[in-house]
C-alpha positions in Angstrom: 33.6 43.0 204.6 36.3 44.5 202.4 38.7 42.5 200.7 42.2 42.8 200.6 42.2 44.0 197.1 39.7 47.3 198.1 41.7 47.8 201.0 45.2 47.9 198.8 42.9 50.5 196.3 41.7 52.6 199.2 45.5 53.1 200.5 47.2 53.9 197.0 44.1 56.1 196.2 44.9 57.9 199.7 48.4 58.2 199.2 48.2 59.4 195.8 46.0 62.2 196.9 48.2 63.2 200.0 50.9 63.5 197.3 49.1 65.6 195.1 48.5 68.0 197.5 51.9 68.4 198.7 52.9 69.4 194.9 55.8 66.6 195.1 56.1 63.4 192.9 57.7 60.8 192.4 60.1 60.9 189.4 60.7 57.3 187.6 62.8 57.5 184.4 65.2 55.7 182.3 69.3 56.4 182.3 72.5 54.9 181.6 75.6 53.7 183.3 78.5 55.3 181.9 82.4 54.1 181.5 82.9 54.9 185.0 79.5 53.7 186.4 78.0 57.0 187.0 74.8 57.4 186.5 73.5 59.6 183.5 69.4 59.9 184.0 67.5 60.9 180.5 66.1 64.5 181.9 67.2 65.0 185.0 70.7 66.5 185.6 73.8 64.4 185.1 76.3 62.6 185.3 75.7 61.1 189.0 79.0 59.4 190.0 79.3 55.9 191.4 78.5 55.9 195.3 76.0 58.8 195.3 72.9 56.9 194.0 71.2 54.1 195.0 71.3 50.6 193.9 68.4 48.3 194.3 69.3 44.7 195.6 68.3 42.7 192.5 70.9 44.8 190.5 73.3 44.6 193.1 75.5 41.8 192.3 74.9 40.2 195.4 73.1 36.9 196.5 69.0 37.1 196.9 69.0 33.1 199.0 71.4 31.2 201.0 70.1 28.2 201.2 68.5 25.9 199.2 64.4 25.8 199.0 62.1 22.7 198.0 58.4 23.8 198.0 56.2 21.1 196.3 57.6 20.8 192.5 59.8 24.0 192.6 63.0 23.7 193.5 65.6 27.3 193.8 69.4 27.6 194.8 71.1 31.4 195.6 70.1 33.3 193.4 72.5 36.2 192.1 72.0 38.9 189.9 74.3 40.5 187.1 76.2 43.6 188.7 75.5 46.9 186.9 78.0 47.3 184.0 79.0 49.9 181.4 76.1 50.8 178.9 73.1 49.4 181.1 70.1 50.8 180.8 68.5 51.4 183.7 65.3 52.4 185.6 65.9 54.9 187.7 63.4 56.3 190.8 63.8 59.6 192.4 63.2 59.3 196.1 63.4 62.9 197.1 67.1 64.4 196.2 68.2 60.3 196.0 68.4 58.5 192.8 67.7 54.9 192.9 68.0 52.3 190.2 65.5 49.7 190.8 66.4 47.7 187.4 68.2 46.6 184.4 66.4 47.2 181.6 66.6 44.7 178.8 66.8 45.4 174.8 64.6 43.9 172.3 66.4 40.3 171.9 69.1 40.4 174.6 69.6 36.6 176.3 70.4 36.5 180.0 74.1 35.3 181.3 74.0 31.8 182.8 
């Protein structure tokens, strides 16, 4: 019987090789948000102005729950992330031709907003 684990291993493995032989990958890389939020990736060309990328929904500035959740001794209201701001770094994926931040990235020593 395979476990869930080999299964998960068997389908990356596949996928990564159906990838490789296409000759297309998947870009990740780091950038910044600029004065005007547009979006200026490390290497790739830039600037990428506001409304033609991507955002991912945890640095969206909008609310992950509705509702309240008890589950045993864990207890979680809405839960809402900080909005993308001047300066961020940010991890960025290339989905094709579409850039798409997936994250903030934090500095050495930086606290999180309450």
């Amino acid at each position: 019987m395979t476990s869930n684990i080999e299964k998960l291993g068997e389908t990356l493995q596949g996928r990564m090789h159906t990838v490789k032989k296409s000759s297309s990958s998947a870009l990740i890389e780091l950038g910044t948000i600029s004065s005007a939020l547009a979006l200026e990736p490390d290497q790739s060309p830039g600037p990428i102005p506001e409304g033609d990328y991507s955002i991912c929904r945890t640095v969206s500035d909008k609310v992950m729950k509705k509702k309240k959740v008890v589950t045993g001794s864990v207890y979680m209201e809405d839960i809402r992330y900080q909005k993308l701001k001047a300066g961020d770094r940010v991890l960025i994926v290339w989905c094709g031709s579409e850039p798409v931040v997936i994250d903030l990235i934090a500095g050495e020593g930086e606290e999180e907003d309450e």
